[in-house]
C-alpha positions in Angstrom: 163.7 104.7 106.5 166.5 105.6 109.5 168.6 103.5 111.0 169.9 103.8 114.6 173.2 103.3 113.1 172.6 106.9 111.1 174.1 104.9 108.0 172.6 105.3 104.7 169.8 102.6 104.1 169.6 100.7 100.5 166.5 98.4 100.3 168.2 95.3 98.4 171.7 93.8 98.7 171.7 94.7 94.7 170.7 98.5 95.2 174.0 98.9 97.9 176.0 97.0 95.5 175.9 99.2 93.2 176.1 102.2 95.4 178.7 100.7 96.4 180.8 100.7 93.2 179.9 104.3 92.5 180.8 105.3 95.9 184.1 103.7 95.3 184.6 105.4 91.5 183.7 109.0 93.5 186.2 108.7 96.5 189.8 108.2 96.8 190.1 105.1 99.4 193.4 103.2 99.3 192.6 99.5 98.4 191.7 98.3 101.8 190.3 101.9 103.7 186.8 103.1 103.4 184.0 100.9 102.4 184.5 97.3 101.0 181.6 95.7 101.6 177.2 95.8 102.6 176.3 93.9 104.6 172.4 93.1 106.2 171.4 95.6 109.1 170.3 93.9 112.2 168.7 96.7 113.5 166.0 97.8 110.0 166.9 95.0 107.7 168.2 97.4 105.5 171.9 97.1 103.8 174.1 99.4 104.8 178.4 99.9 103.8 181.1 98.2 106.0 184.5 98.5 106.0 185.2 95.6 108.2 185.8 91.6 106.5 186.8 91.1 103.2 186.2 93.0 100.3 183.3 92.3 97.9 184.1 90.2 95.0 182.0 92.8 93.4 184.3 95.7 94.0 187.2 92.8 92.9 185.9 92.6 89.3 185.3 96.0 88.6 188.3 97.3 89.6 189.1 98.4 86.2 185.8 100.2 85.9 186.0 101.7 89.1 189.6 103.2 88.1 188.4 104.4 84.5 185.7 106.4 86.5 187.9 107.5 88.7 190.4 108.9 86.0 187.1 110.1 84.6 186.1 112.1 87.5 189.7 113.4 88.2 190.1 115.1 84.7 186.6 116.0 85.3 187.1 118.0 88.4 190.0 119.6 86.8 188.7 121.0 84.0 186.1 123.3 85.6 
């Protein structure tokens, strides 16, 4: 499905959650830049990535795994 926002669609809150997370692990955002949240599209009903409001509880209490990834994906990329 496409949205008129161009925005990557995820079919279930659950599904962008958890893109959401890896996203996070992948990229280098400072705590409160890039995305922090999904949120309920409007325009498909699909969930999209916000970086507006708060941030997820989600992305909250897997900080730790999120950084381990990151380290992870660091050492990773340097190694090649």
């Amino acid at each position: 499905m496409k949205c008129v926002t161009n925005k990557i669609c995820y079919d279930t809150k659950e599904l962008a959650e958890e893109a959401l997370i890896e996203h996070r692990a992948r990229y280098y955002h400072n705590e409160n830049s890039g995305p922090i949240n999904v949120y309920e599209c409007r325009d498909c009903g699909s969930y999209h990535f916000t970086s507006q409001g708060e941030v997820s509880e989600l992305i909250k209490q897997n900080k730790s795994k999120i950084d381990a990834s990151r380290e992870a994906n660091y050492w990773e990329r340097k190694l090649r």
